[in-house]
C-alpha positions in Angstrom: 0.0 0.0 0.0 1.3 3.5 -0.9 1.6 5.1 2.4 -1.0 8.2 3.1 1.7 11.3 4.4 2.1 11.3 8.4 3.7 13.0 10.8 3.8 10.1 12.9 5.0 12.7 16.1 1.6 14.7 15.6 -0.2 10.8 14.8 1.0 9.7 18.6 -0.3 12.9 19.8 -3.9 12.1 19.0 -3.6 8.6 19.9 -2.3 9.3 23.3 -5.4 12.3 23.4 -7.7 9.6 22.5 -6.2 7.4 24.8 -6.4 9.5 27.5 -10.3 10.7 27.1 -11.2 7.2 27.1 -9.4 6.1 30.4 -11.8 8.9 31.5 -15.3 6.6 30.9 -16.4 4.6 33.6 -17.1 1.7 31.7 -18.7 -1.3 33.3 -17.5 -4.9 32.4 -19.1 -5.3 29.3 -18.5 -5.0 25.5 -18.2 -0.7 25.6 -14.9 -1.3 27.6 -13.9 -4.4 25.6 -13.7 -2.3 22.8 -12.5 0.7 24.0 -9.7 -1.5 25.7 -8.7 -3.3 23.5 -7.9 -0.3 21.3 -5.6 1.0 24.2 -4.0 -2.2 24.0 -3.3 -1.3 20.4 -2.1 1.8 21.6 0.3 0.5 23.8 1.5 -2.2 21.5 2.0 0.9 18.6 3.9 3.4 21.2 5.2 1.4 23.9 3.8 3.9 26.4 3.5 2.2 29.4 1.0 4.2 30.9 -1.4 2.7 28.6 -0.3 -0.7 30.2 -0.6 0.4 33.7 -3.9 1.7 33.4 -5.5 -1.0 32.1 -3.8 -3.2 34.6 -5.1 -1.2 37.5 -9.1 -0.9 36.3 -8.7 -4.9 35.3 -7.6 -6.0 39.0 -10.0 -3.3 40.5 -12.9 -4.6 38.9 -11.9 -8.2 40.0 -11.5 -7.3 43.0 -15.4 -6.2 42.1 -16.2 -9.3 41.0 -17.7 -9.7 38.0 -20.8 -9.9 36.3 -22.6 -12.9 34.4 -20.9 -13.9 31.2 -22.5 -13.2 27.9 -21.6 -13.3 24.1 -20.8 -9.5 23.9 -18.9 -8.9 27.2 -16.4 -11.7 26.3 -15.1 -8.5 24.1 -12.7 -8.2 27.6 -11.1 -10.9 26.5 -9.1 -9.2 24.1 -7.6 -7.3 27.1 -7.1 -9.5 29.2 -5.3 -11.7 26.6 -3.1 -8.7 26.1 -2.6 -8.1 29.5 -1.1 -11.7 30.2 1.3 -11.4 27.1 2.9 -8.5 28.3 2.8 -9.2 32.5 2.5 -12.9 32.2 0.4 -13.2 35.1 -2.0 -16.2 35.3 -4.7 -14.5 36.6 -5.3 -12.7 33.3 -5.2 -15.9 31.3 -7.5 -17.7 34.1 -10.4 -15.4 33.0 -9.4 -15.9 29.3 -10.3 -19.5 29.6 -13.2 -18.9 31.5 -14.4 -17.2 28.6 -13.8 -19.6 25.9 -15.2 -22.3 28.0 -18.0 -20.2 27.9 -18.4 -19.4 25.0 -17.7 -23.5 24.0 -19.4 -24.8 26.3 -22.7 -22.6 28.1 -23.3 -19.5 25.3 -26.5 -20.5 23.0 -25.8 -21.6 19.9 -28.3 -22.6 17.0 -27.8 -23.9 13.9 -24.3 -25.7 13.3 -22.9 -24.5 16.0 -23.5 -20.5 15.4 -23.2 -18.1 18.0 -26.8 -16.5 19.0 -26.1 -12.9 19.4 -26.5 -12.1 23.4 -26.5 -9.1 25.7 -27.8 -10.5 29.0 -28.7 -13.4 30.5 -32.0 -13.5 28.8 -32.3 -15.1 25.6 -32.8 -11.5 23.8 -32.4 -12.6 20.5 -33.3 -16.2 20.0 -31.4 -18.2 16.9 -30.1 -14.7 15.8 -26.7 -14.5 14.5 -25.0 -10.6 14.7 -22.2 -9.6 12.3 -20.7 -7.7 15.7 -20.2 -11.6 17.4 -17.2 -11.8 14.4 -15.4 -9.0 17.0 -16.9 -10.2 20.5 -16.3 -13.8 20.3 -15.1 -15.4 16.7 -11.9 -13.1 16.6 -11.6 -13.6 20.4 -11.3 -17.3 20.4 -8.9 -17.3 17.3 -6.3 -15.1 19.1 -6.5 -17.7 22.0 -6.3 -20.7 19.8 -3.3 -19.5 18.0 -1.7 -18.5 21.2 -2.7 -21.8 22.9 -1.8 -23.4 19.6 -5.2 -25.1 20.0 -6.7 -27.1 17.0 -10.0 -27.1 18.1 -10.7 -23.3 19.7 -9.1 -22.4 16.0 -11.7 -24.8 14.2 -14.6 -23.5 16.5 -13.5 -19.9 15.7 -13.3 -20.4 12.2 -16.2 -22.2 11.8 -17.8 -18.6 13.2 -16.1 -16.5 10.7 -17.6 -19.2 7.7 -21.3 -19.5 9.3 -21.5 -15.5 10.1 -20.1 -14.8 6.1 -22.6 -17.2 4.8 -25.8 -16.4 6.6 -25.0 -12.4 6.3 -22.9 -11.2 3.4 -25.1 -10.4 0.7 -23.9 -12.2 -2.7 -24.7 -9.5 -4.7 -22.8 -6.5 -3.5 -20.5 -8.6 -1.0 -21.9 -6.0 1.9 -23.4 -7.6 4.8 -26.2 -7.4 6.7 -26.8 -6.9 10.4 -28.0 -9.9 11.3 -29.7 -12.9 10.4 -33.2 -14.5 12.4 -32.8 -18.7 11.6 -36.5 -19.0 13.3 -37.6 -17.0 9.9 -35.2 -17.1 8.0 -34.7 -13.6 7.0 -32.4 -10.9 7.4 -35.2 -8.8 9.6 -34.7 -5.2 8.2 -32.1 -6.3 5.7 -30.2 -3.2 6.5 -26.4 -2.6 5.2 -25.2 -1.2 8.5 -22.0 0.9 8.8 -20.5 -0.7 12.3 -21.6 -4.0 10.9 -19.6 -4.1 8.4 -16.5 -2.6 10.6 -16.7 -5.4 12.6 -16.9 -7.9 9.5 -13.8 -6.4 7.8 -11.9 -5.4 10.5 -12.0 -9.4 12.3 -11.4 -10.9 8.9 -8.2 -8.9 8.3 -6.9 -9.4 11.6 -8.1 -13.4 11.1 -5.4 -13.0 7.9 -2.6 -12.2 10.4 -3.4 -15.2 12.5 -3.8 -17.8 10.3 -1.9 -18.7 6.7 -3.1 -20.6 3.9 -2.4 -24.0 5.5 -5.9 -23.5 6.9 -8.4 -24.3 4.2 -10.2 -21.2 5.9 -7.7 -18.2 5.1 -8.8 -18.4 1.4 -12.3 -18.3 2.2 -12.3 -15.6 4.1 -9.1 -13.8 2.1 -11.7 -14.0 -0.8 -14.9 -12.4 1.6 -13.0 -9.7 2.7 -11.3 -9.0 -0.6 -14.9 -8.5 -2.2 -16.6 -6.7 1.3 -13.2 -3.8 1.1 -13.8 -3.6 -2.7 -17.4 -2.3 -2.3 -16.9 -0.4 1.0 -14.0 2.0 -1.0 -16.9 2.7 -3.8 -19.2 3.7 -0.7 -16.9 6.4 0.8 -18.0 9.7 1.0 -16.1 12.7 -0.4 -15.4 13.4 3.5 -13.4 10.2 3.6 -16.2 8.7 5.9 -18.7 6.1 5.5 -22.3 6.5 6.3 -24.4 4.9 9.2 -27.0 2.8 6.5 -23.5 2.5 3.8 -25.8 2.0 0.6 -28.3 5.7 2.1 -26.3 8.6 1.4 -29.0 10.6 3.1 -28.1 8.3 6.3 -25.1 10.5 8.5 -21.6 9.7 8.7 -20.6 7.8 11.3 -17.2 7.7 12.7 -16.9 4.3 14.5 -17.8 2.5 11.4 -15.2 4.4 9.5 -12.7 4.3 11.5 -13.0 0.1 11.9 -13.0 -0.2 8.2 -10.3 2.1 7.7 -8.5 0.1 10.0 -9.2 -3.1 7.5 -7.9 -1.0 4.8 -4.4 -0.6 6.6 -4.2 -4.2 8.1 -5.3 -5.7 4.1 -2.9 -3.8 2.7 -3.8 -2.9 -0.9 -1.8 -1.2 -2.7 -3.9 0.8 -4.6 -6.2 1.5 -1.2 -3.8 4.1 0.2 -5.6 6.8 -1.1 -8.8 5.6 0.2 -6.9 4.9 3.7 -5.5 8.8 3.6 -9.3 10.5 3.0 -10.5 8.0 5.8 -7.3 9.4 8.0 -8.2 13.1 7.4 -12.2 12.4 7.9 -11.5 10.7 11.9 -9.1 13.3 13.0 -11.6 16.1 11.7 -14.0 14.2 14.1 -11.8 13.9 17.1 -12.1 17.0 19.6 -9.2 18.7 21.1 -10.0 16.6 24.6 -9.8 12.9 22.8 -13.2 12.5 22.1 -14.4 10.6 19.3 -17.7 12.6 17.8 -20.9 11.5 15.7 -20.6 7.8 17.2 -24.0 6.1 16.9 -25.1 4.6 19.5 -25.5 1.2 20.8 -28.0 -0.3 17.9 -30.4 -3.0 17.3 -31.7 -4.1 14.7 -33.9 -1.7 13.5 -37.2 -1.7 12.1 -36.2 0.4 8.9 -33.8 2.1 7.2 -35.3 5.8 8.6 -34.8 4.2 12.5 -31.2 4.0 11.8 -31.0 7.3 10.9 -32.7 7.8 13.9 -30.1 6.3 16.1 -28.3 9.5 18.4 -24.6 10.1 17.7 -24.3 13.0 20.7 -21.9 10.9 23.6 -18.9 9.6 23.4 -19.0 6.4 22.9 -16.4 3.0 23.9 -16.9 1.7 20.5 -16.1 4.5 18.4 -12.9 5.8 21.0 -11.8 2.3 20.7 -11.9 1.7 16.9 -10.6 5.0 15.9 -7.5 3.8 18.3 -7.3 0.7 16.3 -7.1 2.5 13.7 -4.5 5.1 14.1 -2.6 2.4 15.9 -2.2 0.5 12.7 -1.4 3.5 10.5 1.4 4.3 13.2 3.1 0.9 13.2 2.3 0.4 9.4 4.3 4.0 9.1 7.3 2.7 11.2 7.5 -1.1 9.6 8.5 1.0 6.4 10.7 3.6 7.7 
């Protein structure tokens, strides 16, 4: 990819303002902090500042101390911090709650189907035999991290098998987008909305899948080929502003900064080369949404499936939000150590 210009000094300044605002949520144990965590992680691992590190050490063992709440699809998003966490301390208590989670999610979480993840919030079955593009992010790219650190064959085939049931119930044939979600007890795709974030999470987990796996895995083609098609339509759906908008294929819809920020993050991690331009209009599009205190603007918030295309547009986009600090860390993160691997 040809390289959109940086100055990588002024690129660390907003990720360590963004940083910064987002230590300043009180998240609760839950999917919010597992994103917006895991894109300090990213931060950390991209600048080496420790402070990153010792931040998210000290909210992890406070809230243990806590204890924590009941285990569900979304909140294993933590995971992704806490496996962080024990690469860089090696303490087992991180990597003790890791497994909890993947024997959750193996063992207790509802599934439906051949094995598919049902898209959960509580403990109530909210969504019954529903599969979410956003459980690619909370759990499918979750448990492939901890397979391939583990080196475990069957967390990796369990993983995978999410990434193939999730690309074949929800991305749409025809113009490789997917949808938000899909209802097996009707068999439809409810609204059949193209949603912004949804596809975030479907390109973003499937290009960091490419880093974990190779093509010994009969998988990496399958999904090399999914993402290949889903980043070719997204960079024909950008908007002169460099963003991309909250319903993708409504340019009355707004522009919404989490979404943009998670597929401009794909865009770096794939690595085209002809998607650097794309990658530098998405660049100047975040920062002219990120305040001089850190904060992430026009985030939607959290979003169900909706009724119709106008209840998206519905959706507010006035807080700051864990999801779209987090992914616009993700994404500067990757620019930044993209930008040093080819100094």
């Amino acid at each position: 990819m040809t390289m959109p210009t940086i100055d990588p000094e002024r690129l660390r300044e907003i990720i360590d303002l963004v940083a910064k605002r987002t230590m300043n949520v009180d998240f609760t144990w839950d999917w919010p902090a597992g994103v917006a965590f895991h894109g300090i992680c990213r931060a950390w691992e991209a600048t080496g500042k420790d402070e990153y590190l010792e931040f998210l050490i000290r909210w992890v063992d406070e809230y243990l101390e806590v204890g924590l709440p009941p285990f569900t699809v979304n909140a294993c998003a933590m995971g992704h911090t806490l496996l962080t966490l024990h690469e860089a301390t090696g303490e087992t208590r991180y990597m003790d709650l890791v497994m909890q989670k993947v024997r959750y999610l193996r063992e207790e979480a509802p599934r439906f189907g051949e094995g598919v993840l049902q898209h959960t919030v509580s403990t109530k079955n909210d969504f019954p035999e529903q599969a979410w593009v956003d459980t690619l992010f909370m759990a499918a790219y979750f448990l492939l991290r901890v397979g391939v650190t583990l080196q475990d064959d069957e967390i990796i085939e369990d993983a995978l098998s999410q990434y193939y049931w999730h690309e074949e119930l929800l991305q749409d044939e025809t113009t490789n987008l997917f949808y938000h979600a899909w209802d097996n007890l009707s068999g439809t795709h409810l609204s059949g909305i193209f949603w912004g974030r949804g596809n975030a999470w479907a390109a973003l987990t499937m290009a960091e899948a490419l880093r974990l796996i190779d093509y010994t895995y009969p998988m990496f083609m399958q999904i090399e080929g999914a993402l290949r098609d889903l980043l070719s339509a997204l960079v024909r759906l950008q908007s002169e502003e460099g963003l991309w908008h909250t319903v993708l294929t409504d340019p009355s819809s707004y522009l919404e900064t989490s979404a943009s920020a998670g597929i401009a993050a794909a865009l770096v991690l794939y690595g085209h080369p002809l998607h650097g331009k794309y990658v530098a209009r998405a660049l100047n599009g975040i920062v002219d949404n990120i305040g001089p205190d850190g904060s992430v603007r026009n985030v939607s918030a959290g979003t169900a499936v909706m009724r119709d295309v106008e209840a998206y547009k519905q959706i507010p986009k006035k807080r700051v939000q864990g999801w779209g600090q987090g992914l616009a860390l993700v994404f500067l993160s990757s620019l930044l150590q993209q930008h040093k691997e080819h100094e």
